[in-house]
C-alpha positions in Angstrom: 93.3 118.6 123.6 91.6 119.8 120.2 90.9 116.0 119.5 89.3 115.7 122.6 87.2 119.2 122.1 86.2 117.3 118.3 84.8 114.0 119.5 83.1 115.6 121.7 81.2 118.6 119.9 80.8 115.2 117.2 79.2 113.6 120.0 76.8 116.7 120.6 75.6 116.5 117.1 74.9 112.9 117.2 73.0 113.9 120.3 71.1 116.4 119.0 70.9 114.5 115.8 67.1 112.4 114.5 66.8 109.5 115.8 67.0 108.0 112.0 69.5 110.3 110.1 68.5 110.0 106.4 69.7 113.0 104.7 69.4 111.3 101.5 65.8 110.8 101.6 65.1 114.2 103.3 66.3 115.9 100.2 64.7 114.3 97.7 61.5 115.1 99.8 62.4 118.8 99.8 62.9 119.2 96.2 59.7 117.4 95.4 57.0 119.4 93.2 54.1 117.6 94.9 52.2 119.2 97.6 52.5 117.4 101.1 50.6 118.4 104.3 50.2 117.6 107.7 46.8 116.4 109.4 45.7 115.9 113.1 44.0 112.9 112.5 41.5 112.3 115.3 41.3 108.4 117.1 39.8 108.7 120.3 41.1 111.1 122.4 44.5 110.9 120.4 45.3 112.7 117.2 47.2 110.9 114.5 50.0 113.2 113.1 50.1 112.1 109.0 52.0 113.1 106.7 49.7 113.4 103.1 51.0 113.9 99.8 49.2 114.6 96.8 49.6 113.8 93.1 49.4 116.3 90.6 46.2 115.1 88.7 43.4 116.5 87.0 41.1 113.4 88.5 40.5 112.1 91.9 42.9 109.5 92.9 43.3 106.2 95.1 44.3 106.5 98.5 46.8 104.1 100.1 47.9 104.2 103.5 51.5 103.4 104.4 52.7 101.9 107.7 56.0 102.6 108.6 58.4 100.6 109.7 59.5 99.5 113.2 61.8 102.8 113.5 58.7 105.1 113.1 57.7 107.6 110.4 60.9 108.5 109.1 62.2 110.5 105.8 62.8 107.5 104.4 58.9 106.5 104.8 57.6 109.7 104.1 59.2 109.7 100.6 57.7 106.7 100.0 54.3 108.5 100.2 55.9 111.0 98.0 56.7 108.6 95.1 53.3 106.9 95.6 52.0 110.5 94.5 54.4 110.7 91.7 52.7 107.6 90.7 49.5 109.2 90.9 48.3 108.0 94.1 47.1 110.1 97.5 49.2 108.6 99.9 49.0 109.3 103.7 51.4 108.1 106.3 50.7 108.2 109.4 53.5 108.5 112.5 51.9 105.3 114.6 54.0 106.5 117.7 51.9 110.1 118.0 51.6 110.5 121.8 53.6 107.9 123.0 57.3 110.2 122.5 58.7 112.0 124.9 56.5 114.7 126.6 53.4 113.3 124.6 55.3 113.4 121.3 56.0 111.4 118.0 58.9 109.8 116.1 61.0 112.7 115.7 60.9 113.1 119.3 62.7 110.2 120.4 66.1 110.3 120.9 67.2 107.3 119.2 66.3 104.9 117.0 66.3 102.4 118.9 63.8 104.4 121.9 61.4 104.2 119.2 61.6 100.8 117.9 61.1 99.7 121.5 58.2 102.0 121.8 56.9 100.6 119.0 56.5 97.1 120.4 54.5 98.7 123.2 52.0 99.5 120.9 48.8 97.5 121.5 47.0 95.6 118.0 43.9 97.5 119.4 45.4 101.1 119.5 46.9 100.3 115.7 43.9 99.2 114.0 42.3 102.0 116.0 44.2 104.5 114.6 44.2 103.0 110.9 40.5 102.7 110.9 40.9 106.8 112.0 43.6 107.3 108.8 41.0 105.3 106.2 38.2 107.7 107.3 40.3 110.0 106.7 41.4 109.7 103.5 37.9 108.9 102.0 36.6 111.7 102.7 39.3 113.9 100.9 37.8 115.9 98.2 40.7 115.0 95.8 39.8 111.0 96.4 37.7 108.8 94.2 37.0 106.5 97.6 39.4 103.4 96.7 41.5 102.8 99.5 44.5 100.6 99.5 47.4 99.9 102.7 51.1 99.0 102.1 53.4 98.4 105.0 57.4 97.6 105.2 58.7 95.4 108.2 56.9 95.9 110.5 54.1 97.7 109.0 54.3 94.9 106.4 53.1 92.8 109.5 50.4 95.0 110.4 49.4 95.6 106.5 48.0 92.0 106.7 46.4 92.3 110.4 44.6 95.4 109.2 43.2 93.4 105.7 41.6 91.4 108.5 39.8 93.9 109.5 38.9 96.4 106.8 36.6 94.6 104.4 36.9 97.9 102.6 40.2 97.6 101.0 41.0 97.6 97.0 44.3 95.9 97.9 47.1 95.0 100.7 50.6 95.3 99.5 53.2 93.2 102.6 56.8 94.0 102.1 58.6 91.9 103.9 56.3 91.8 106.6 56.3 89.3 109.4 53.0 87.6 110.1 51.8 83.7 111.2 47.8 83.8 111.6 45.3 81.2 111.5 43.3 80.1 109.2 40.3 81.6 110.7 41.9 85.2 111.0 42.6 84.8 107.2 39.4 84.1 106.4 38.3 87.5 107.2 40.4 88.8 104.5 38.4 90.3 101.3 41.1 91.7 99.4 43.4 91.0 97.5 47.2 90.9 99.1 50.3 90.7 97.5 53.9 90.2 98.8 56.9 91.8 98.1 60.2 89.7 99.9 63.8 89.1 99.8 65.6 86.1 98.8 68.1 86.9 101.9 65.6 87.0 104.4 64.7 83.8 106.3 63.4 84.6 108.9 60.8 86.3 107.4 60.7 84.4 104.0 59.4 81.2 106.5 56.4 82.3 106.9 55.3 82.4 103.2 54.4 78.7 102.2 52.4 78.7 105.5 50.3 81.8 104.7 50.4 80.7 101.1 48.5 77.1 101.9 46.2 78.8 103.9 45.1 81.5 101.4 44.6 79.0 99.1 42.6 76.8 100.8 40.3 79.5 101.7 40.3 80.9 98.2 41.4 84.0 98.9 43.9 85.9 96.2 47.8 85.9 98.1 50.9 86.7 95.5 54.0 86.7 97.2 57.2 87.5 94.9 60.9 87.0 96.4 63.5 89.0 94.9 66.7 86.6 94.7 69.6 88.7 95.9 68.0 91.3 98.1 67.9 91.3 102.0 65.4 92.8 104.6 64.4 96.2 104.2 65.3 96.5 100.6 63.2 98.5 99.7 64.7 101.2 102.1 68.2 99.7 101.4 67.7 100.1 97.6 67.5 104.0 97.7 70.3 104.4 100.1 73.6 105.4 98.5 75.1 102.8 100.8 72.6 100.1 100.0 74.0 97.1 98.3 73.5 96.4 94.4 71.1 93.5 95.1 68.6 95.5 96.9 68.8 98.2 94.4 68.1 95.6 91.5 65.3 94.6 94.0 63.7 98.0 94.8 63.2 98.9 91.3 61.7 95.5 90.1 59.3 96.2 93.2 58.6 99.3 92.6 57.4 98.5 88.9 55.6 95.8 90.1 53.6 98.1 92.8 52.7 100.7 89.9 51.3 98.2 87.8 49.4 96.5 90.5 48.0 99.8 91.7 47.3 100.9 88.1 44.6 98.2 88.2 42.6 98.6 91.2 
């Protein structure tokens, strides 16, 4: 009987737990020195709940926007913004699902995971770029930025990192993790900065669409560098700062991450 009453007040918490439990990443957030904010950011008749976090500078900073994953703004993405100001950068992540949770809410209002990575594929290209467009506006007017603007996106925002470089002419850079993406040549065309890759040597199904979007780059002259970290699989990134997370993503994470700062330093 007390078995029984513990599995189920275990399933209660798991219930009433985030839909992406990452206590790891949630408390390096909270011991960060760096300020972080919210902001309604308006598109349309929506608002665009983003999370901003600010270096500690005595200049005015880039700005990069980073696109979550296909799990929504999680802890995990959030502190991504937060390195990106230890770094020296004004980062702002913006929760893509805002209005489309339950009772008109966001990511932290699904109740799975997995509720919110199928919402997520219900999201149209128009209503993405729409809100992005919303986010960049955003962050150039900021007093604290010096107007260079720069997107990064992981899975599936690596995916829609690209889409967007099609459509913002304005951008110092595009950084794709891993990102998922076959476009024609004439979509690629519109591109006018420069994009690099970040992807794992365990990671087919993504890692097939490089030579493809590599000829094509080339062909129109545009600047594409992909790297592949031999040893790492999907998501490492994530996967590398997660005390569970395998030695090869680690490995990969920091060679990425180094990579990234030195990429940003010269915008």
């Amino acid at each position: 009987m007390r078995a029984t009453t513990q599995l189920i007040a275990a399933s209660l918490l798991l219930l009433a737990a985030p839909a992406v439990a990452q206590d790891w990443a949630l408390s390096r957030l909270e011991k960060s020195p760096r300020h972080h904010e919210w902001a309604e950011v308006k598109s349309g008749e929506r608002s665009v709940h983003t999370f901003v976090a600010f270096p500690q500078s005595p200049t005015k900073s880039t700005a990069v926007i980073v696109i979550h994953e296909n799990r929504g703004l999680t802890d995990w993405a959030r502190g991504v913004a937060d390195q990106l100001a230890e770094a020296g950068y004004i980062a702002l992540a913006p929760d893509l699902l805002s209005g489309t949770g339950p009772q008109g809410g966001r990511t932290k209002d699904f109740a799975t995971s997995d509720a919110a990575r199928e919402a997520i594929y219900k999201l149209t290209p128009e209503q993405v770029t729409a809100d992005l467009d919303a986010v960049a506006a955003y962050a150039k007017k900021l007093p604290a930025s010096n107007g260079k603007l720069a997107v990064a996106g992981f899975c599936w925002g690596g995916g829609q990192t690209l889409r967007y470089a099609t459509h913002n002419k304005d951008l110092a850079a595009a950084f794709v993790f891993y990102g998922a993406f076959e476009y024609t040549k004439e979509q690629l065309a519109a591109i006018a900065a420069p994009v690099y890759g970040f992807y794992a040597g365990n990671d087919e199904r993504i890692d097939a669409t490089v030579p493809g979007t590599t000829k094509l780059m080339q062909e129109l002259g545009k600047k594409y560098e992909p790297v592949t970290y031999e040893g790492a699989g999907h998501g490492f990134m994530r996967g590398g700062e997660d005390p569970a997370g395998t030695d090869g993503d680690r490995k990969a994470r920091e060679q990425a991450w180094e990579r990234w700062k030195v990429l940003l330093k010269g915008l």
